[in-house]
Backbone as a ProteinNet text record, in pm:
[ID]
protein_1_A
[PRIMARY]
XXXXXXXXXXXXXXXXXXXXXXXXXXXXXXXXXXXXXXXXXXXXXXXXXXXXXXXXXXXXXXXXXXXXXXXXXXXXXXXXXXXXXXXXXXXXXXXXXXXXXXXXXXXXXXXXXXXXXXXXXXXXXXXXXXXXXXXXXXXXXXXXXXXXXXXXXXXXXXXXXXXXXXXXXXXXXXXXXXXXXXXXXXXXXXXXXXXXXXXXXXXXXXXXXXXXXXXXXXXXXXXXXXXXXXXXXXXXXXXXXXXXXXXXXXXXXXXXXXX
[TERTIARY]
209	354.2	396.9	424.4	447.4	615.4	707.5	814.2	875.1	908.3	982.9	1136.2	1166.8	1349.4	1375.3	1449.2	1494.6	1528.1	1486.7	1497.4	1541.8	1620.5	1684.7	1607	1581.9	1557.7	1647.5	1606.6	1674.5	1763.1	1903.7	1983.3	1941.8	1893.5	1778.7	1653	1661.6	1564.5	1605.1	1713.3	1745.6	1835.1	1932.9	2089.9	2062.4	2127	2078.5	2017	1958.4	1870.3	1733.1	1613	1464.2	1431.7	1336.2	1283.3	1122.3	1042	888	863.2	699.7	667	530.3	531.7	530.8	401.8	416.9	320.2	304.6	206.3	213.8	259.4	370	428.7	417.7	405.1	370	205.6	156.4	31.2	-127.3	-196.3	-351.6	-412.9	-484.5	-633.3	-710	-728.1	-823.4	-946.9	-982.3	-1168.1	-1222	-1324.7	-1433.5	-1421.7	-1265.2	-1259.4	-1253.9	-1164.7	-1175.8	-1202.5	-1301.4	-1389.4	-1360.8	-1294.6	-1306.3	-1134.1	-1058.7	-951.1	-954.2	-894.1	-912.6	-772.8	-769.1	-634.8	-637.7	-568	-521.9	-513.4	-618.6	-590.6	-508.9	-439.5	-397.2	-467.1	-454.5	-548.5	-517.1	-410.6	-375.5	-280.6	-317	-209.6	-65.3	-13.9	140.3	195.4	328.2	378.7	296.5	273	227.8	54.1	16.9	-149.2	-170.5	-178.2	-199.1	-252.8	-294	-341.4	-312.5	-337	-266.3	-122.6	-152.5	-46.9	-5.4	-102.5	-109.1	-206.9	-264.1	-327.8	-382.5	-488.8	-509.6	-635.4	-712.2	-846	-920.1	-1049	-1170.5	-1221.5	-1174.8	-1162.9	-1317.3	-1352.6	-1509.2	-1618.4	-1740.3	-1779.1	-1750.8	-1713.3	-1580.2	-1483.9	-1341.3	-1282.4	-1190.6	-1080.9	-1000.5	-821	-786.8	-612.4	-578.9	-444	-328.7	-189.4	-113.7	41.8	60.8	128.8	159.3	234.1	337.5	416.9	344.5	248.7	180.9	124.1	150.5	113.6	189	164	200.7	175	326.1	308	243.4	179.5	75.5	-78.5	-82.6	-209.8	-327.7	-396.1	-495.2	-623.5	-646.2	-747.7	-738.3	-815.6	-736.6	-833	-863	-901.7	-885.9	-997.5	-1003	-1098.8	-1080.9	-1144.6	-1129.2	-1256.1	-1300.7	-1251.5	-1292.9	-1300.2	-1201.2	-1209.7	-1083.3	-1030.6	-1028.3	-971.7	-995.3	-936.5	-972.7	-950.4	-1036.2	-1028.6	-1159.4	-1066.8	-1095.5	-1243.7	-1341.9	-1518.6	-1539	-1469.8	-1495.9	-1551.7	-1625.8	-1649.8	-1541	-1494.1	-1421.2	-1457.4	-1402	-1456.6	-1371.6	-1401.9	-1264.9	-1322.3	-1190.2	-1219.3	-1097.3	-1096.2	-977	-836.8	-758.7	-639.1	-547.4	-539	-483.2	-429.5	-270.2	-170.1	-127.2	-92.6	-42.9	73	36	119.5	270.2	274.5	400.3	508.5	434	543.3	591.2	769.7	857	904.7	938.1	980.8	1036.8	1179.4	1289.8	1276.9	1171.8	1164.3	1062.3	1045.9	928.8	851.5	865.1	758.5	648.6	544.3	395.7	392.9	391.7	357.4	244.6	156.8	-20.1	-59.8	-174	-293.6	-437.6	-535	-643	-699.9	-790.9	-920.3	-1028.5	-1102.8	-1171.2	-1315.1	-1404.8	-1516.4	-1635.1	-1746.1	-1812.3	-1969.8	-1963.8	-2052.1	-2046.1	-2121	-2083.9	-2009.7	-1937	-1902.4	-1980.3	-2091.5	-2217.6	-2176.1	-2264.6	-2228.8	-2058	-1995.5	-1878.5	-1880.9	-1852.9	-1798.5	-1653.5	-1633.5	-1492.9	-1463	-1298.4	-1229.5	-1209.3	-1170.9	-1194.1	-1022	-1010.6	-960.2	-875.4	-743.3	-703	-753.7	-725.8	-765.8	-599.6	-611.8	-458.3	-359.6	-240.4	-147.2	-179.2	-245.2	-309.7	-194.9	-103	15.4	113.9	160.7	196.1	157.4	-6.6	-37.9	0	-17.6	9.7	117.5	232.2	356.2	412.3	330.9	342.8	305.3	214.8	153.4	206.4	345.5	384.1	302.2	261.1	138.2	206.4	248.4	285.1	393.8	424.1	518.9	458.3	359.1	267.4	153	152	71.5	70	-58.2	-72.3	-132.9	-73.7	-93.3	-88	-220	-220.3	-265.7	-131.2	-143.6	-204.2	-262.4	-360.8	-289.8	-284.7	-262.5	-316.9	-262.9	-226.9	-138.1	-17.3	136.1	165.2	277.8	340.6	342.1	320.3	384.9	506.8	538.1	665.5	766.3	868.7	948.4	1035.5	1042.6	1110.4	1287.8	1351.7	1489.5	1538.2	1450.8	1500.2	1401.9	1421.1	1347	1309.5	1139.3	1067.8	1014.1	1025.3	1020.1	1075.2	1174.8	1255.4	1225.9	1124	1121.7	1136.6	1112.8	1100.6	979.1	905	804.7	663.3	566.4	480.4	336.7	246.8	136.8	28.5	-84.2	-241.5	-340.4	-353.5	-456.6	-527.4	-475.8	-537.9	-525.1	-633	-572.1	-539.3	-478	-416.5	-349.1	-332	-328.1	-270.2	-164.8	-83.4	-68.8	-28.6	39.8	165.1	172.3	369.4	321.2	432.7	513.9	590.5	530.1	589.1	742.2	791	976.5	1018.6	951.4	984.9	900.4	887.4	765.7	870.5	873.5	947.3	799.2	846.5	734.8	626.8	723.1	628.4	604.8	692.2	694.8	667.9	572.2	569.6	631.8	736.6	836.9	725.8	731.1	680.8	790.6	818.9	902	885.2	901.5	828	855.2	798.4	900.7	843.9	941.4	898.2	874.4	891.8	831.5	679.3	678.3	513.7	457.7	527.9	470.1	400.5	482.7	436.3	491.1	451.8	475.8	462.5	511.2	493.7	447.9	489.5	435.6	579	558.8	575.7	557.5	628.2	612.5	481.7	349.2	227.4	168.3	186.3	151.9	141.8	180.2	191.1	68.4	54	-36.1	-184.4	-103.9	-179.7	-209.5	-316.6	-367.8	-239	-220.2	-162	-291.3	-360.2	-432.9	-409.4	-455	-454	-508.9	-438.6	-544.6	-516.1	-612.4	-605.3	-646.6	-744.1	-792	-871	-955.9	-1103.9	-1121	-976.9	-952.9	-981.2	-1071.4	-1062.4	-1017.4	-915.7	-870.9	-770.3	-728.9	-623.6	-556.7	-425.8	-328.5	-217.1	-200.7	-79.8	-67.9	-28.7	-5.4	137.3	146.4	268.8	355.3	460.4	527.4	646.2	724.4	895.1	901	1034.5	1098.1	1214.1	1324.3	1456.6	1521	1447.4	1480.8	1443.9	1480.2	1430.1	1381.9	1415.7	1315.6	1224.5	1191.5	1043.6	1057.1	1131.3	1155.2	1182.2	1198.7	1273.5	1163.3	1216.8	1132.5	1061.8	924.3	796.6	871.1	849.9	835.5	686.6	613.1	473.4	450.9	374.4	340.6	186	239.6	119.5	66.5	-96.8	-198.5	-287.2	-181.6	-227.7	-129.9	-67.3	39.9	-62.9	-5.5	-30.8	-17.6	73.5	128.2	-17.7	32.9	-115.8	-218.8	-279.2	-386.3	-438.1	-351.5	-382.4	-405.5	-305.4	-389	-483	-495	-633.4	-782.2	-744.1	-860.7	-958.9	-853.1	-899.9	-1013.6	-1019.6	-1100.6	-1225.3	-1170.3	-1278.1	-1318.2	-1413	-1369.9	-1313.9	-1197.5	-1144.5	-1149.6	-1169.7	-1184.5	-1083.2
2335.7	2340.4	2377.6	2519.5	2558.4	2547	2552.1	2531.6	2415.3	2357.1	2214	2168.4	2095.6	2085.1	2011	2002.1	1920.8	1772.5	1695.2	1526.6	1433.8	1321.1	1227.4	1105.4	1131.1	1036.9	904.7	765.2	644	673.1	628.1	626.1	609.9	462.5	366.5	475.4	603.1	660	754	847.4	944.3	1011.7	1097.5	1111.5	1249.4	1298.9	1410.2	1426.2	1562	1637	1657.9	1562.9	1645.8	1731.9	1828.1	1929.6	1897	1884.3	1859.5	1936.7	1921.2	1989.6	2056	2156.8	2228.1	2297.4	2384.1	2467.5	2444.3	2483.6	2452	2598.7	2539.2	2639.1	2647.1	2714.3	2742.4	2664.2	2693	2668.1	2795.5	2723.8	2844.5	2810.3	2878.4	2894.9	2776	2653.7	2549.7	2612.6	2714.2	2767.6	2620.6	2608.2	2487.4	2336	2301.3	2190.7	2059	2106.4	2004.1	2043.1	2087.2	2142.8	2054.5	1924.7	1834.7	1847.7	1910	1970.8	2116.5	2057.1	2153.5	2207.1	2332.7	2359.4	2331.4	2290.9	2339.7	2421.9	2472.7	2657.2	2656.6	2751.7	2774.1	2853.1	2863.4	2928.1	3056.2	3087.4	3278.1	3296.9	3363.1	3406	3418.2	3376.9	3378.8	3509.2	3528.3	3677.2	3788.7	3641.8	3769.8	3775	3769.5	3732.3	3617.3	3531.8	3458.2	3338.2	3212	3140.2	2972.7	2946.7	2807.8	2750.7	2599.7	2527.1	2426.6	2339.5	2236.2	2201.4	2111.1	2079.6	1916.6	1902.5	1756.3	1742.6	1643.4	1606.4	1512.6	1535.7	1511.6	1326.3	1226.2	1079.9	1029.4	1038.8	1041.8	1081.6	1150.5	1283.4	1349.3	1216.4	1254.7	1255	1202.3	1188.9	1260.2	1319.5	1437.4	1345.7	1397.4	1292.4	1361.5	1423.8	1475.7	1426.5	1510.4	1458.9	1439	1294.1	1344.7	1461.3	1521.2	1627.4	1732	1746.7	1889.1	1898.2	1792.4	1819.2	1915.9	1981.6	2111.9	2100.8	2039.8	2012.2	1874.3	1896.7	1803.1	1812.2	1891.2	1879.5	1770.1	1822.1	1670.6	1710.2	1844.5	1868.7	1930.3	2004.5	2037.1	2091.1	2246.7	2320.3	2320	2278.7	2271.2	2418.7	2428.2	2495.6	2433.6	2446.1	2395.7	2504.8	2645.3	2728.3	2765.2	2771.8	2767.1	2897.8	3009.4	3126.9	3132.3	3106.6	3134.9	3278.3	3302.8	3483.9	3470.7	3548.6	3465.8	3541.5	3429.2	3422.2	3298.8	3270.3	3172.9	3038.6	2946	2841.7	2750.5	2709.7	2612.9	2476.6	2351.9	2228.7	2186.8	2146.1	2152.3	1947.2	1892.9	1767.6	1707.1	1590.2	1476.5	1447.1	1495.7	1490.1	1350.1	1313.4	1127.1	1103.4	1088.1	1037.4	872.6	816.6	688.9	641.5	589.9	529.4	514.8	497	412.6	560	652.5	774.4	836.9	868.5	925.9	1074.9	1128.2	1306	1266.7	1213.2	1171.9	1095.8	1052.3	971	1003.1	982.2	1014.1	910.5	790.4	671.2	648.9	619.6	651.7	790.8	896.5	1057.2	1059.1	995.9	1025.4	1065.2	1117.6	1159.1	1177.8	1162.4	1199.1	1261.3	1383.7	1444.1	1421.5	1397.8	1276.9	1359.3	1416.7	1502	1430.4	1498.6	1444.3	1394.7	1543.1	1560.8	1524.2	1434.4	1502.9	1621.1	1656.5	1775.3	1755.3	1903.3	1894	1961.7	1893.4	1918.3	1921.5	1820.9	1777.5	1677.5	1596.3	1476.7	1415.4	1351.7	1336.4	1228.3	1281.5	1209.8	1072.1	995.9	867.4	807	706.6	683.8	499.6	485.9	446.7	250.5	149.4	21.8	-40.1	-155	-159.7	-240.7	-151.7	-206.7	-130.9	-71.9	22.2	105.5	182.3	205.4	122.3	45.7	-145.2	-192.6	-193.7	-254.3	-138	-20.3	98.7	71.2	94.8	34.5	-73.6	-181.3	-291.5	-316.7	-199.2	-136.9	-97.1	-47.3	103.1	219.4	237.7	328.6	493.6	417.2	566	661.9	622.7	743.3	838.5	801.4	918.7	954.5	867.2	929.6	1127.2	1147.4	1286.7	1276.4	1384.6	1391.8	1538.3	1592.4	1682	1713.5	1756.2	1837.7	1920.7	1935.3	2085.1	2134.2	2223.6	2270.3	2379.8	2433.3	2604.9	2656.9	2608.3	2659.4	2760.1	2773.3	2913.3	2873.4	2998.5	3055.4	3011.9	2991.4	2997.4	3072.5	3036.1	3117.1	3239.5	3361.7	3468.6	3449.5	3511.8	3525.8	3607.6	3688.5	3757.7	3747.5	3813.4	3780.6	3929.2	3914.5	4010.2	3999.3	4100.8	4064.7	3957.3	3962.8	3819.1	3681	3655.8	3566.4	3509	3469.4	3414.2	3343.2	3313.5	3235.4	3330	3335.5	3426.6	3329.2	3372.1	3270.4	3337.2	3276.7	3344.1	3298.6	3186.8	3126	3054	3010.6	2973.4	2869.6	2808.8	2646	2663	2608.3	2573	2461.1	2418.8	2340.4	2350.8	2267.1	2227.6	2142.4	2034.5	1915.4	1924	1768.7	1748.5	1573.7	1555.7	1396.4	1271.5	1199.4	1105.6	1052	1014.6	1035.9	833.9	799.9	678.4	634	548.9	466.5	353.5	348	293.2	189.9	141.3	16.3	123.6	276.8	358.9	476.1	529.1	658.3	682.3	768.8	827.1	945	895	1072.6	1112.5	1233.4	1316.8	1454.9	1508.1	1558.8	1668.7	1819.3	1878.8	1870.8	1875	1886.9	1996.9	2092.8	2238.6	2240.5	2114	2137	2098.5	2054.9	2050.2	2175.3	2203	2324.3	2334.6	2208.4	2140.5	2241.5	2215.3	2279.1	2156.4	2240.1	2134.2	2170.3	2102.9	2193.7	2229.5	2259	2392	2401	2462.1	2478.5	2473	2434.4	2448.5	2328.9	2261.6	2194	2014.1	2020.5	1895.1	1822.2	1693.3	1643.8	1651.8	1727.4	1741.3	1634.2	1641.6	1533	1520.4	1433.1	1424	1300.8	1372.3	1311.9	1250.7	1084.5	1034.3	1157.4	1192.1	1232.5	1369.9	1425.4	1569.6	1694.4	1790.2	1857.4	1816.9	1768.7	1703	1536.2	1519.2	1364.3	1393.2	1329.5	1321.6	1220.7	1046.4	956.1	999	973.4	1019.2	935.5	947.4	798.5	841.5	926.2	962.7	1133.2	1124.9	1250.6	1319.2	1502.2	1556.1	1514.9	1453.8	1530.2	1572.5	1511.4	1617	1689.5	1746.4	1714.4	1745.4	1728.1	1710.2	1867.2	1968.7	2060.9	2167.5	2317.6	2393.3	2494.4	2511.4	2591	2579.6	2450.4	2391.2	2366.6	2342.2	2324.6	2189.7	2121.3	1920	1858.6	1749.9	1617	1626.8	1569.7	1562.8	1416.9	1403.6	1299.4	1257.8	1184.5	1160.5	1028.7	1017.5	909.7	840.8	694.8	613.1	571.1	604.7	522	377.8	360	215.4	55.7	139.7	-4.2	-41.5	-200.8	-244.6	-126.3	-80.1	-17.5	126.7	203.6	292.4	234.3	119.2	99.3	4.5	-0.7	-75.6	42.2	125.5	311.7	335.7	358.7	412.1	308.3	199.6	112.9	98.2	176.4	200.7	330.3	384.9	484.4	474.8	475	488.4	284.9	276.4	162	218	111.9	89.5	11.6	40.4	0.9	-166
2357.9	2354.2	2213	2180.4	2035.5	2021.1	2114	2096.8	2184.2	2129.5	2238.3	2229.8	2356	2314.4	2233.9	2181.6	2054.8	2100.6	2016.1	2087.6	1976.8	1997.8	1909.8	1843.6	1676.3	1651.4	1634.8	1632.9	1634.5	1470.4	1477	1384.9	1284.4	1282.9	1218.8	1126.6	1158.8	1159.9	1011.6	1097	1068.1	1070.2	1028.3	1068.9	1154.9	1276.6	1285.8	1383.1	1413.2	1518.3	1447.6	1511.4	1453.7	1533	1497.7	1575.9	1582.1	1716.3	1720.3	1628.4	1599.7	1512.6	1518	1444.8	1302.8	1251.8	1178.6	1078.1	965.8	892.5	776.4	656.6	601.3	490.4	338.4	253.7	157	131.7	200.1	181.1	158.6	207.1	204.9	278.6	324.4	448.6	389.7	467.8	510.5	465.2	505.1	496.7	550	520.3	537	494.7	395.3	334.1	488.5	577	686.2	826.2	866	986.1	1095.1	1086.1	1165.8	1221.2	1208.4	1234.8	1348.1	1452.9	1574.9	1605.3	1704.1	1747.1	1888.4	2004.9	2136.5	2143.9	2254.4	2234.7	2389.5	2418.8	2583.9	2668.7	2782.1	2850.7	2862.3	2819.6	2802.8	2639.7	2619.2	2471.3	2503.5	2348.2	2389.7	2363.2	2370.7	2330.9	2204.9	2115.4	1975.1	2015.2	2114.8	2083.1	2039.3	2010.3	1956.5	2056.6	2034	2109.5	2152.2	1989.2	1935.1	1981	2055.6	2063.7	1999.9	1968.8	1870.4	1799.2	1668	1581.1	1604.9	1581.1	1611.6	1498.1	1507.7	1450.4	1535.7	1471.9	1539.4	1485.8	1570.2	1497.9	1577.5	1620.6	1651.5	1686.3	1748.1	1775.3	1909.6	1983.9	2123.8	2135.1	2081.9	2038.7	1948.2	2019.4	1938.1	1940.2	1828.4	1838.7	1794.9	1894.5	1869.3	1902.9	1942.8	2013.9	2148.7	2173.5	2323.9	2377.4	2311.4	2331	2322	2340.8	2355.8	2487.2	2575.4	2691	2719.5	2878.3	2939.1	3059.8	3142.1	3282.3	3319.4	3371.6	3453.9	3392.5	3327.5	3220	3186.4	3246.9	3235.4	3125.8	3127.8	3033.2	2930.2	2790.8	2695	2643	2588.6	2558.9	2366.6	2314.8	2137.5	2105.2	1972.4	1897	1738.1	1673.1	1544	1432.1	1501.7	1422.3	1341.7	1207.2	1126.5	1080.6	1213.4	1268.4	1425.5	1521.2	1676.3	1670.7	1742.2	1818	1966.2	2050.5	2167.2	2185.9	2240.7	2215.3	2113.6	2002.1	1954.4	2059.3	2006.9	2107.9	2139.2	2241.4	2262.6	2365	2309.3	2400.5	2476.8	2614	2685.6	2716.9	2703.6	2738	2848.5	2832.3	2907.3	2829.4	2862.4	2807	2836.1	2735.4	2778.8	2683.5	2732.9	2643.9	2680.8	2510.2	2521.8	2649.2	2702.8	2823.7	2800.7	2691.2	2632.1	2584.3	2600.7	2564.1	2662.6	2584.9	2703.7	2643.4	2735.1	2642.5	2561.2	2546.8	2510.7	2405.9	2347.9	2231.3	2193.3	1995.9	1921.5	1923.1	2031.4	1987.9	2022.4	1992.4	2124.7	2086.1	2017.5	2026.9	2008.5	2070.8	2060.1	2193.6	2162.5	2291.2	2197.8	2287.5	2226.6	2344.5	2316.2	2406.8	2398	2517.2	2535.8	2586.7	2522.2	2508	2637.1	2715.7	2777.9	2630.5	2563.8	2483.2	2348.1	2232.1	2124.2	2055.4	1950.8	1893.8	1778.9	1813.5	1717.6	1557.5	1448.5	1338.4	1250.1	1293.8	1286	1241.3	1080.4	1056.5	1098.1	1181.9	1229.4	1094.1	1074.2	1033.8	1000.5	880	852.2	897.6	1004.1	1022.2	866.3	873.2	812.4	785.3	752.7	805.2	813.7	888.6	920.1	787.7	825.8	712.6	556	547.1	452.3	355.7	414.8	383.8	326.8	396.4	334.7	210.5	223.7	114.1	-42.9	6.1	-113.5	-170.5	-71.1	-84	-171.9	-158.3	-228.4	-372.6	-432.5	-508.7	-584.9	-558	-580.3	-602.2	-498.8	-531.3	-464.4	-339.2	-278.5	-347.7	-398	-499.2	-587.3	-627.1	-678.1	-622.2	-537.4	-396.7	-336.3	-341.5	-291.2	-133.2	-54.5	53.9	99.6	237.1	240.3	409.5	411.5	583	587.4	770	753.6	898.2	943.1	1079.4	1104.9	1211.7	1250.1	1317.6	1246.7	1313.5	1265.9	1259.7	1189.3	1015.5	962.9	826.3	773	686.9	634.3	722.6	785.5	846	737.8	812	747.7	784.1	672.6	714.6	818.9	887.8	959.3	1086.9	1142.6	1311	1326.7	1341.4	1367.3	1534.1	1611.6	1749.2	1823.4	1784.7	1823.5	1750	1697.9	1614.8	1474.8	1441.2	1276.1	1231.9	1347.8	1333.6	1318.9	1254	1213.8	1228.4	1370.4	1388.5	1337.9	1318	1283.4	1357.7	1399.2	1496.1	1352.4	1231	1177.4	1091.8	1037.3	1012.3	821.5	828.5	690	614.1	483.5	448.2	323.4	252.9	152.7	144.7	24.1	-70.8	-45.8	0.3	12	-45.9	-93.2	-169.5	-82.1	-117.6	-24.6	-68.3	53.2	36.6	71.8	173	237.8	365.4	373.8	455.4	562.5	725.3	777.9	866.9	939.7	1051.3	1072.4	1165.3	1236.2	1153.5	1087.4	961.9	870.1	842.8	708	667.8	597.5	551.7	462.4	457.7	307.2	346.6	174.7	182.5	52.3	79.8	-29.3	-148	-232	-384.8	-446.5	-425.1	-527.5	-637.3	-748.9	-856.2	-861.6	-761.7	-738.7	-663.5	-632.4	-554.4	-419.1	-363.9	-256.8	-143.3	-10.4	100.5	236.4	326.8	474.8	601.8	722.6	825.4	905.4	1000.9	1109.5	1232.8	1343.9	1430.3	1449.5	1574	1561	1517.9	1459.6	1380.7	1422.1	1547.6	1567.3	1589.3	1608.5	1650.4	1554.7	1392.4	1302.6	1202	1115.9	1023.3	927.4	838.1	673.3	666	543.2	481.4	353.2	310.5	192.2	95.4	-12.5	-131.2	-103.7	-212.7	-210.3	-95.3	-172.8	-9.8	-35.9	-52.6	-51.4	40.9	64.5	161.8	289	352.8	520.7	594.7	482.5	542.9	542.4	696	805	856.3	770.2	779.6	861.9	920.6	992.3	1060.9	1182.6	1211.7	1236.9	1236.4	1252.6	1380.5	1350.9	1468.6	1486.7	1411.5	1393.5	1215.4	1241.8	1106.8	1094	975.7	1001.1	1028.1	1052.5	993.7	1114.8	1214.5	1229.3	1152.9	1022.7	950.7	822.2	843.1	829.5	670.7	628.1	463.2	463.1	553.4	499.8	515.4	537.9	515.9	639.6	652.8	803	886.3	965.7	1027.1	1055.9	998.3	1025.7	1075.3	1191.6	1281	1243.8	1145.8	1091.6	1212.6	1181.3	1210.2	1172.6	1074.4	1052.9	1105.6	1220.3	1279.3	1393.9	1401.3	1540.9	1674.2	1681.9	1790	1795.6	1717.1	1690.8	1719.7	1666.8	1641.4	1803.7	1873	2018.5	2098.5	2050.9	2126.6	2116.4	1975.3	1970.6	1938.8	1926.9	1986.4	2101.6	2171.5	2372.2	2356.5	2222.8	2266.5	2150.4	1993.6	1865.6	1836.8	1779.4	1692.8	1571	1535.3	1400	1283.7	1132.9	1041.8	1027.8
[MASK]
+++++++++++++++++++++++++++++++++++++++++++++++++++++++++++++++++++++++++++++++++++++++++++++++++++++++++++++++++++++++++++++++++++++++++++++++++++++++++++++++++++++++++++++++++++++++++++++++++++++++++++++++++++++++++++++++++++++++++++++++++++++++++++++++++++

């Protein structure tokens, strides 16, 4: 699901209309730093060629977590790729598509799913998942304010001002990754929010159901994933969905052990 209807975050939240999410913008080609980062591929290309629906990671060697909103229909199974360029022949793993019970279209709460592999995914370190309250404790720290964090996806590009074939959105099938700053920390949220004097960037259409990793590009602990942001053209603040709450962590307990 690369484009979705627009849905209301809680007041409490946010002022405004978020838009699902996202690509990653002002960023660079992933190459090899996080291999353990997959896309949803679809079973036919969309208008531009292209393939990619959403972004997830690899949290055990069966075990893939993305968004619930990337389901499609009645969708029960879910087609990944590792490769950090798809072009169709690349290998792809098709698994069990299973979203948190607790999610409704209509709300960002519960936006998890994970794909649920018969086989190992060979030569793959999956992802280090967070320990609970982890965020909290940073927090308490003051740590997260100079905290670095770094999304990876394969959504769209930086959007253009103008609309090329009807769009604005510019896909590659390929995964990528930039530094964004943390803004504010809620029960379920992690804002990060770019700051151009850092030279930070965000994500993008595409992009959902993607990592934000503690630390630089060299981090594979995975404290939260994409899924809105305040903005349709991909410049504001993320909406990122922590993995270190109770609520998360009773999800995904049902499938990995957790730290």
């Amino acid at each position: 699901m690369r484009f979705v209807p627009f849905v209301m975050i809680s007041a409490a939240l946010i002022v405004g209309v978020a838009s699902p999410a996202w690509a990653i913008t002002n960023g660079s080609a992933d190459l090899s730093d996080h291999p353990e980062v997959g896309a949803l591929i679809g079973d036919k290309p969309h208008p531009d060629g292209t393939w990619s629906n959403c972004t997830g990671t690899l949290i055990s060697p069966t075990v893939f977590l993305t968004a619930a909103h990337c389901k499609e229909g009645g969708q029960k199974t879910a087609r990944v790729s590792f490769s950090s360029h798809y072009q169709p022949g690349t290998p792809v793993y098709t698994g069990r598509f299973v979203a948190d019970a607790r999610y409704r279209d209509k709300s960002e709460l519960h936006d998890m799913a994970v794909v649920i592999f018969d086989k190992a995914i060979p030569d793959i370190t999956p992802a280090t998942l967070p320990p609970a309250g982890l965020l909290d404790e940073l927090k308490a720290q003051n740590s997260l304010e100079t905290a670095q964090f770094t999304p990876v996806g394969y959504g769209s590009l930086t959007p253009t001002k103008k609309k090329t074939n009807g769009s604005r959105f510019k896909y590659t099938d390929t995964r990528n990754q930039t530094s964004i700053s943390f803004k504010s920390l809620t029960p379920r949220w992690l804002k990060l929010s770019p700051d151009s004097s850092k030279g930070d960037g965000g994500t993008c259409f595409g992009d959902s159901g993607g990592p934000n990793f503690l630390g630089d590009r060299t981090s594979h602990l995975l404290v939260a994933t994409t899924v809105s942001g305040t903005d349709n053209v991909c410049k504001a603040t993320n909406l990122d969905y922590r993995l270190d709450t109770p609520s998360a962590r009773q999800f995904l307990g049902k499938f990995v052990t957790l730290p």
